[in-house]
mmCIF file of the C-alpha atoms, coordinates in Angstrom:
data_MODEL
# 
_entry.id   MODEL 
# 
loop_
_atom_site.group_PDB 
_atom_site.id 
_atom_site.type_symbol 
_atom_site.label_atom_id 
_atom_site.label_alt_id 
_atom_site.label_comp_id 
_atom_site.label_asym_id 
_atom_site.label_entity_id 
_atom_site.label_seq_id 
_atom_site.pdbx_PDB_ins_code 
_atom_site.Cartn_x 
_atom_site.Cartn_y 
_atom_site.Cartn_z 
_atom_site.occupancy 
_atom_site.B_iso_or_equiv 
_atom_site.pdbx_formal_charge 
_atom_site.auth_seq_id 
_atom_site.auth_comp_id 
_atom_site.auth_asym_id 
_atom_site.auth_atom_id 
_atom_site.pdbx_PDB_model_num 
ATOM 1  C CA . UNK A 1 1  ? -33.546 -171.011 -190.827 1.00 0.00 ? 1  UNK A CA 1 
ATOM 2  C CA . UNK A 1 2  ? -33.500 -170.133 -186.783 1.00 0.00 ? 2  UNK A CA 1 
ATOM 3  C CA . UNK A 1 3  ? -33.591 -166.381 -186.534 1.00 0.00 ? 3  UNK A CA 1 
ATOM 4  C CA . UNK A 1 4  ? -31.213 -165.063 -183.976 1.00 0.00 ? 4  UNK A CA 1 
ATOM 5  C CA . UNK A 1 5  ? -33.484 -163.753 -180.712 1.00 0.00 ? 5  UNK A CA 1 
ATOM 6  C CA . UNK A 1 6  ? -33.031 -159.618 -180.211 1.00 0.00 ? 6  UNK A CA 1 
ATOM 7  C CA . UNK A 1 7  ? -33.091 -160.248 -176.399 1.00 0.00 ? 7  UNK A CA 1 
ATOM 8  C CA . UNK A 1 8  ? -29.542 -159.273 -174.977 1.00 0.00 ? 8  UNK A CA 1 
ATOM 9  C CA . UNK A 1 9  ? -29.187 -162.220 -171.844 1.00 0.00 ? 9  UNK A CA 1 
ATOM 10 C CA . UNK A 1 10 ? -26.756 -161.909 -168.822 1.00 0.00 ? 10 UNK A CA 1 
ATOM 11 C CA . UNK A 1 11 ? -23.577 -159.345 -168.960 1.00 0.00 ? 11 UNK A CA 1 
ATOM 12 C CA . UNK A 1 12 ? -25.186 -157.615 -172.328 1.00 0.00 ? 12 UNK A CA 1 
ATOM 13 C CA . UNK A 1 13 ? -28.674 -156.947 -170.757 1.00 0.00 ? 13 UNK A CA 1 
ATOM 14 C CA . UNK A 1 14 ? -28.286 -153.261 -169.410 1.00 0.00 ? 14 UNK A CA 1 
ATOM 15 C CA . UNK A 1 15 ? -30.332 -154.194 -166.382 1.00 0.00 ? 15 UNK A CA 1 
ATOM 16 C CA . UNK A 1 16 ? -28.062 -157.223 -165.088 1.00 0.00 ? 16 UNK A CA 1 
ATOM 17 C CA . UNK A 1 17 ? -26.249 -155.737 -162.274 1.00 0.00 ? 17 UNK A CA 1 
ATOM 18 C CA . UNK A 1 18 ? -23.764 -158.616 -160.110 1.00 0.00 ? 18 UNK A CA 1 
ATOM 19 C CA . UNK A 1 19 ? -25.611 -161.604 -161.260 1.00 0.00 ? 19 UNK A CA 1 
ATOM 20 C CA . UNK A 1 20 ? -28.758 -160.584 -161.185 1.00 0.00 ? 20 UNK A CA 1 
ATOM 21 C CA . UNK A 1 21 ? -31.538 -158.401 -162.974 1.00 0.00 ? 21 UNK A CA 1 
ATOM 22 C CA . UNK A 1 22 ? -32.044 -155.023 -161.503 1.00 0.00 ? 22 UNK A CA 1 
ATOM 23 C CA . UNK A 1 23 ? -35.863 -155.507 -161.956 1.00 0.00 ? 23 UNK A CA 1 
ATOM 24 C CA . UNK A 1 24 ? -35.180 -159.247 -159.922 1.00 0.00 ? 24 UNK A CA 1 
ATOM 25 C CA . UNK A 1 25 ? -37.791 -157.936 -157.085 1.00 0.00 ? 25 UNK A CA 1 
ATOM 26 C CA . UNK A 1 26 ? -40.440 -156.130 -159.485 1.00 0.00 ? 26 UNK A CA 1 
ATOM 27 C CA . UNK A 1 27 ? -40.631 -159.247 -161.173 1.00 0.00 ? 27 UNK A CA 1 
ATOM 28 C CA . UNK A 1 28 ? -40.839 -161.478 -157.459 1.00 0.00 ? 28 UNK A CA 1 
ATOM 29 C CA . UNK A 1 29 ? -43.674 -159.293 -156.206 1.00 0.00 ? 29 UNK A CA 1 
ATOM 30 C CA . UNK A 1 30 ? -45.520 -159.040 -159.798 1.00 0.00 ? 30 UNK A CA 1 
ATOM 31 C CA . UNK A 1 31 ? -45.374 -155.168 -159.150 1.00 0.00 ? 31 UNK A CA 1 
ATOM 32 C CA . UNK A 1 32 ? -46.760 -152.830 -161.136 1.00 0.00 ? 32 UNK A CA 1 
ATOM 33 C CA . UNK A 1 33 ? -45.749 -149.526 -162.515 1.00 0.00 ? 33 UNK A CA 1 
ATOM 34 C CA . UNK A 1 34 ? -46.251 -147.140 -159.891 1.00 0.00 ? 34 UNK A CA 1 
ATOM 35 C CA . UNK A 1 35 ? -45.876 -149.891 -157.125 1.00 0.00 ? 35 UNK A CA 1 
ATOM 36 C CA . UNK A 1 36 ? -42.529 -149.383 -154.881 1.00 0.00 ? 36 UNK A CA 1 
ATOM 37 C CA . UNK A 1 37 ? -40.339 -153.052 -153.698 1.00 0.00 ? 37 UNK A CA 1 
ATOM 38 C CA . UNK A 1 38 ? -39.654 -152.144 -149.966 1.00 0.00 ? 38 UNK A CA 1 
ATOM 39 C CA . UNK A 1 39 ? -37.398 -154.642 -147.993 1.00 0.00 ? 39 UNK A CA 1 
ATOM 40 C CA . UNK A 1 40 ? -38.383 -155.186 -144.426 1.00 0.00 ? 40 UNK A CA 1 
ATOM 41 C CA . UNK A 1 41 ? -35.400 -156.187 -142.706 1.00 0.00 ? 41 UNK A CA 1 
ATOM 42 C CA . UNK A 1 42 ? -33.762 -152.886 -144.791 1.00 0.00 ? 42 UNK A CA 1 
ATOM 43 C CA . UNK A 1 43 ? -31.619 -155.428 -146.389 1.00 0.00 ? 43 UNK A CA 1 
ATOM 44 C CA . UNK A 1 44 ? -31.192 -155.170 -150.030 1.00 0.00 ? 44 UNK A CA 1 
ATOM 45 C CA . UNK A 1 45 ? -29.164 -158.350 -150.573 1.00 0.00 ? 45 UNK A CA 1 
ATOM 46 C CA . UNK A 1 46 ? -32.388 -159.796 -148.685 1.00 0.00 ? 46 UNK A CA 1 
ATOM 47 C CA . UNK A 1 47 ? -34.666 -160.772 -151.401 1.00 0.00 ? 47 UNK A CA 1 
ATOM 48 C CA . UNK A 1 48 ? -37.034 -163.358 -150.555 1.00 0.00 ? 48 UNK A CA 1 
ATOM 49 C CA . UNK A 1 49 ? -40.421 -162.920 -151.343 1.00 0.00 ? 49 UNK A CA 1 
ATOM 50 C CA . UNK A 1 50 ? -41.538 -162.807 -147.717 1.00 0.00 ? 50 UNK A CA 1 
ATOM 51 C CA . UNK A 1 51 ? -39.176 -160.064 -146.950 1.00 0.00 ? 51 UNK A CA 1 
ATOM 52 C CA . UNK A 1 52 ? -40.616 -157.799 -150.136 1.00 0.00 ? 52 UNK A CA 1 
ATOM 53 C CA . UNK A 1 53 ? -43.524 -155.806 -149.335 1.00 0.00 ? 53 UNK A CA 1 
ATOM 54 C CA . UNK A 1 54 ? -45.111 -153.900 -152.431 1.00 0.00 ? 54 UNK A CA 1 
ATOM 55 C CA . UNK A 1 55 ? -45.964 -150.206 -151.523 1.00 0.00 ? 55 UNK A CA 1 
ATOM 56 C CA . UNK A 1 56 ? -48.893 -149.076 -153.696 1.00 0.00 ? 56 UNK A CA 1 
ATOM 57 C CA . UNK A 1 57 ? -49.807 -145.415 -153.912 1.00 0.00 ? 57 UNK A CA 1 
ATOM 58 C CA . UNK A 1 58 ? -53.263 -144.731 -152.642 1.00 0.00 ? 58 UNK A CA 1 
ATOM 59 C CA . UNK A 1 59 ? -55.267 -142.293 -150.111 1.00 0.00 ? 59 UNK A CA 1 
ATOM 60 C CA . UNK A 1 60 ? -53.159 -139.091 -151.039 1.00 0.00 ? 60 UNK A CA 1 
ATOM 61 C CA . UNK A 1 61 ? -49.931 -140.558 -150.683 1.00 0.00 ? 61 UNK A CA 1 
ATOM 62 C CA . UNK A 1 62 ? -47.581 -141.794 -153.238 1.00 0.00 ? 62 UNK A CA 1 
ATOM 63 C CA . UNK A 1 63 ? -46.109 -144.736 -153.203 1.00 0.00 ? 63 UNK A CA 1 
ATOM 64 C CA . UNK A 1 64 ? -42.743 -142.788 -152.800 1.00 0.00 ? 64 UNK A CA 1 
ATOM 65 C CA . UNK A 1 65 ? -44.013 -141.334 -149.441 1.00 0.00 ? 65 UNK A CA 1 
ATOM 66 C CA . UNK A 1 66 ? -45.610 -144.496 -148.463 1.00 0.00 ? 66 UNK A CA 1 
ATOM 67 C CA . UNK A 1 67 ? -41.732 -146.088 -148.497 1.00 0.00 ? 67 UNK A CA 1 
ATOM 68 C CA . UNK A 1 68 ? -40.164 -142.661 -146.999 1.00 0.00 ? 68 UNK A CA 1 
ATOM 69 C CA . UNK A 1 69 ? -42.622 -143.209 -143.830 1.00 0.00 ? 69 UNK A CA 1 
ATOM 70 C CA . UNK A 1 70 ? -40.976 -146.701 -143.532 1.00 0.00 ? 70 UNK A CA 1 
ATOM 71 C CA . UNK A 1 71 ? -36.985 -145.672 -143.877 1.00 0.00 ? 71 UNK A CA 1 
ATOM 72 C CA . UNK A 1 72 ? -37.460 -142.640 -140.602 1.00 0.00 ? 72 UNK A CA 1 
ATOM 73 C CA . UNK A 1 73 ? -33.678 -142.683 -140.171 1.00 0.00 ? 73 UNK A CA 1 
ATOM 74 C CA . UNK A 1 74 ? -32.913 -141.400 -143.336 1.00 0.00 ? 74 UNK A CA 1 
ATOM 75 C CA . UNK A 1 75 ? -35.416 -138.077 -142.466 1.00 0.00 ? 75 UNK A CA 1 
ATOM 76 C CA . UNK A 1 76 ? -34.164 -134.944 -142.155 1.00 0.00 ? 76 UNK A CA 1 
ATOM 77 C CA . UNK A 1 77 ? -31.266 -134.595 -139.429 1.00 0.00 ? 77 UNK A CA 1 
# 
């Protein structure tokens, strides 16, 4: 007897946003926990792997910061 598989694919899977898997670029860029999925071009919809760079946190600055340096426009006014 085939047991039914728990796994919850496409519109039931809580992470499948417009076709896709919100996690679509952690999973591109093997990221890590911790690690931050930055998109060069500032394009979201742009997700090939050469336009992903993984921000890692390291030398007293969080990954967090690491991606804040890289978006200055969106700084304080």
């Amino acid at each position: 007897m085939l047991m039914k598989s728990k796994q919850r694919l496409g519109n039931d899977n809580g992470r499948w946003i417009g076709g896709k898997s919100s996690d679509y670029q952690r999973r591109i860029t093997n990221a890590k926990p911790g690690e931050l999925i930055h998109h060069k071009d500032h394009n979201r919809s742009h997700n090939l792997k050469s336009n992903l760079q993984k921000l890692t946190p390291g030398n007293g600055i969080t990954a967090i910061g690491k991606h804040n340096k890289a978006h200055p426009e969106k700084g304080k006014k």
